[in-house]
C-alpha positions as CSV (number, residue, x, y, z in Angstrom):
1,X,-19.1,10.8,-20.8
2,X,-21.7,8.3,-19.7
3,X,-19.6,5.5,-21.0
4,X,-16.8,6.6,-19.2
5,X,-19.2,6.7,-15.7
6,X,-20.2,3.1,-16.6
7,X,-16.8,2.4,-16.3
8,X,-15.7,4.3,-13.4
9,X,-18.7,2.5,-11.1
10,X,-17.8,-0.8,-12.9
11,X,-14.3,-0.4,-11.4
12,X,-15.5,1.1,-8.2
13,X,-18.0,-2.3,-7.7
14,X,-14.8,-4.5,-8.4
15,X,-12.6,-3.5,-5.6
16,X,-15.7,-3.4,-3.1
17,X,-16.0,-7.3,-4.3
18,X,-12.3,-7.8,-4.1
19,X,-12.3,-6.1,-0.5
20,X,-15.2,-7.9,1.0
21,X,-13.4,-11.4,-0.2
22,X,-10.7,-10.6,0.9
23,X,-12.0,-9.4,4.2
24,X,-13.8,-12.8,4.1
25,X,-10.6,-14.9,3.5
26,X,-8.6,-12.9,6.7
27,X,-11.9,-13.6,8.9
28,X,-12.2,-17.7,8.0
29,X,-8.2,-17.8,8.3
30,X,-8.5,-16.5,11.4
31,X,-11.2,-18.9,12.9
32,X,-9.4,-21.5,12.5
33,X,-6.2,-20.2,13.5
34,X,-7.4,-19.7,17.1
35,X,-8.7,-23.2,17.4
36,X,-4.9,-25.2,18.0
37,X,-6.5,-28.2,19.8
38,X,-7.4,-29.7,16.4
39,X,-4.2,-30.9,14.3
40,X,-5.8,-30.7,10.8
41,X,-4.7,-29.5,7.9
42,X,-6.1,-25.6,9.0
43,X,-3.9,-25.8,11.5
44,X,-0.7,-24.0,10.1
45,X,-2.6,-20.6,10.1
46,X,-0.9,-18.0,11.5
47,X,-0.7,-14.0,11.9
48,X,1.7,-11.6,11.1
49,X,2.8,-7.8,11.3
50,X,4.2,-6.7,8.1
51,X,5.9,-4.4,6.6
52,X,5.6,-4.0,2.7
53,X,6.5,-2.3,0.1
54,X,4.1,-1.2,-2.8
55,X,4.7,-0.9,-6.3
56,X,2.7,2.1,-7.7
57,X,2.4,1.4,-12.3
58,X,1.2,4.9,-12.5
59,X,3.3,7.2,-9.6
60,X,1.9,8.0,-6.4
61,X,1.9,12.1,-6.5
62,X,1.9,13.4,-3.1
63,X,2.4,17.0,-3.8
64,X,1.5,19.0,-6.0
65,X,1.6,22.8,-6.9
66,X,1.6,25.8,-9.5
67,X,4.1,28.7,-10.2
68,X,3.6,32.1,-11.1
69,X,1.2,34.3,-12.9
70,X,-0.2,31.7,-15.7
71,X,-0.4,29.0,-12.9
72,X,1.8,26.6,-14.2
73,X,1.0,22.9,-12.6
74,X,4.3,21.4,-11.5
75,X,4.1,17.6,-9.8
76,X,6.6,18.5,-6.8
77,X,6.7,14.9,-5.2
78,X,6.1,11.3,-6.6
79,X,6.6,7.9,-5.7
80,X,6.8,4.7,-8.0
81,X,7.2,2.7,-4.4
82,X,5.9,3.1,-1.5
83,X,6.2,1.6,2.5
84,X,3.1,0.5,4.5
85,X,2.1,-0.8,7.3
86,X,0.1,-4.6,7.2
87,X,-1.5,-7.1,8.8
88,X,-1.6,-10.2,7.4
89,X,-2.4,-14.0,7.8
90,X,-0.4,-17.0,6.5
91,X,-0.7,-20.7,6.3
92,X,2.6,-22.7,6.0
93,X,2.7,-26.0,3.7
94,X,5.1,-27.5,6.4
95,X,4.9,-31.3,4.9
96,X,5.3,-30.1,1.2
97,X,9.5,-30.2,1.2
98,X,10.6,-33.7,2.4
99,X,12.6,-36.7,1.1
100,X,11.7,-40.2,0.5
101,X,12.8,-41.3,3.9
102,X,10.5,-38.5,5.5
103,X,13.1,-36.2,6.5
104,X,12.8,-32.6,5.8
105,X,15.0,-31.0,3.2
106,X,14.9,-27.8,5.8
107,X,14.0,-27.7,9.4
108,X,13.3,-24.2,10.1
109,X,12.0,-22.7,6.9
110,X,9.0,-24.0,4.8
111,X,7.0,-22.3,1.9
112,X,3.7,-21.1,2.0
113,X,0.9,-18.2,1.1
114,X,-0.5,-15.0,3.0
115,X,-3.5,-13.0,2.5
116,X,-3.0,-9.5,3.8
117,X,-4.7,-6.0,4.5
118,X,-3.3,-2.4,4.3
119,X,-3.5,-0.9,8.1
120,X,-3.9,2.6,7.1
121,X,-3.3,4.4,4.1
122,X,-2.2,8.0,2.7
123,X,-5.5,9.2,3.2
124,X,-6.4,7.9,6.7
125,X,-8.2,5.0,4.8
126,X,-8.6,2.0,6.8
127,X,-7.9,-1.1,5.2
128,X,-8.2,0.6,1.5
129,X,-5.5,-2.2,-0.2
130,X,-5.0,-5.8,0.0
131,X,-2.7,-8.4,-1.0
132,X,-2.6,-12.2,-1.9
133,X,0.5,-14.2,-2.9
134,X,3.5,-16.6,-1.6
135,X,6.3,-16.5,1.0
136,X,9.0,-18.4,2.5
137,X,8.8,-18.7,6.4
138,X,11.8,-19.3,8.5
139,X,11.0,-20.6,12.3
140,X,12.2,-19.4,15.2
141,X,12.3,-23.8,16.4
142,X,11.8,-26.6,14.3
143,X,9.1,-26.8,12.5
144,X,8.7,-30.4,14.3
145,X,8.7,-28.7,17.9
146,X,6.6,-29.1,20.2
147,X,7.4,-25.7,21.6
148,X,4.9,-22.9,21.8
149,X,7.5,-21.0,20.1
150,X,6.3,-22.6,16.5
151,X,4.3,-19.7,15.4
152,X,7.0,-17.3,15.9
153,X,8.7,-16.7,12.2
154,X,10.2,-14.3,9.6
155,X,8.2,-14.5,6.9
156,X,9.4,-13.0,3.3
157,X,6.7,-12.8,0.7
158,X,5.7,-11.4,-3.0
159,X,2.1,-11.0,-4.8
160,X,0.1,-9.1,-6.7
161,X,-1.7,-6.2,-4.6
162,X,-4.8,-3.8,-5.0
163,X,-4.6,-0.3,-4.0
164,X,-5.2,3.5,-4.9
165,X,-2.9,5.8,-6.8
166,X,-3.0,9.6,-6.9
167,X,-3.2,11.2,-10.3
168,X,-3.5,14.1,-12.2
169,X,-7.1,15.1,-13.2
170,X,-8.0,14.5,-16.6
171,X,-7.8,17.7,-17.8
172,X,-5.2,18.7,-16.0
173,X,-1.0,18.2,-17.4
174,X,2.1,19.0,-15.7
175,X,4.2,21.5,-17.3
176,X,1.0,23.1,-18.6
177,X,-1.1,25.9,-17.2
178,X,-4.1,24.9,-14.5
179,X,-7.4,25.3,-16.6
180,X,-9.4,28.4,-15.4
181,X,-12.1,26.1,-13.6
182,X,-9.9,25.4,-11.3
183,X,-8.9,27.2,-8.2
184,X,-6.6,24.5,-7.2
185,X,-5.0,21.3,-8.8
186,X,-7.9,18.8,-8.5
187,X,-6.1,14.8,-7.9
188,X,-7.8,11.8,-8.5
189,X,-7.8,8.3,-7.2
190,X,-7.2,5.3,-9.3
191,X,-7.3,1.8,-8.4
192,X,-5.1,-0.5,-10.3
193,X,-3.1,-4.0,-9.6
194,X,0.4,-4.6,-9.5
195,X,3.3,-6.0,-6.8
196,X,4.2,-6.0,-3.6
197,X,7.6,-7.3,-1.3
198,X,6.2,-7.9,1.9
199,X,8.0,-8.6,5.5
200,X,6.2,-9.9,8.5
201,X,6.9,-11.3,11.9
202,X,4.8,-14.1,12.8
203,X,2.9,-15.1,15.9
């Protein structure tokens, strides 16, 4: 038992570490996003609104209930993917895709990476998941425009992503009857890593 509180709060510490760098990352990005007079290589940051949708490697049990007289614990509703709501900022390699004459092998589109936070989660949890990884943006204008337009894009990307599950309680199995200390069926969170698909619009 005490080793397995050891590793409960040794898991517990690594997401707050994960969060605040992560919060971190979103706060520099965004410093330098709002400072466009300076054409330097911190200038392709940009912010998005995203949609995205979350793997879950152990299922996301939303409800959860029992049935008759021995209290039989049946899972009701689980998901292996979920939806969410994100915000998100990016920075675009534009000058990473060209030929040897200079030209750009696409003009509206151009690779690059995004750091994003959950908005709000099942709970009500405010910023409880966060994602890092790579996406492919396609421009409203040319990425050589002048226009005040550039910002604007559809951004498509994919990375690994930490966030909470909902699970069983230890003690307690599906199909089985709810052990007698329990009133009602007890869930627990679980933090673990795995992937999202992620959709923003840029501005």
């Amino acid at each position: 038992m005490y080793l397995r509180k050891v590793k409960l709060k040794g898991d517990i510490m690594n997401m707050i570490i994960i969060r605040i760098i992560l919060l971190l990352s979103l706060s520099y990005c965004s410093l330098f996003a709002e400072n466009n007079s300076s054409k330097n290589a911190l200038s392709g940051f940009s912010f998005g609104v995203a949609i995205g949708y979350e793997n879950y490697k152990t299922p996301y049990i939303s409800e959860v209930e029992t049935l008759g007289v021995n209290r039989i614990v049946r899972v009701s509703a689980k998901q292996n993917h979920k939806p969410s709501l994100w915000l998100e900022t990016h920075y675009i390699w534009d000058d990473l895709l060209k030929k040897s004459n200079g030209e750009r092998y696409f003009t509206h589109s151009a690779p690059g990476f995004y750091v994003g936070a959950r908005v709000i989660g099942a709970d009500n949890d405010i910023f409880d998941a966060f994602s890092l990884g790579l996406l492919w943006s396609f421009k409203r204008t040319a990425i050589d425009s002048n226009s005040s337009e550039t910002g604007q894009s559809i951004n498509i990307g994919f990375g690994p992503v930490w966030h909470k599950t909902k699970v069983l309680a230890s003690d307690i199995i599906e199909g089985k009857a709810l052990p007698a200390k329990y009133t009602e069926v007890k869930l627990d969170s679980r933090d673990e890593v795995t992937w999202m698909l992620m959709v923003s619009v840029g501005f």
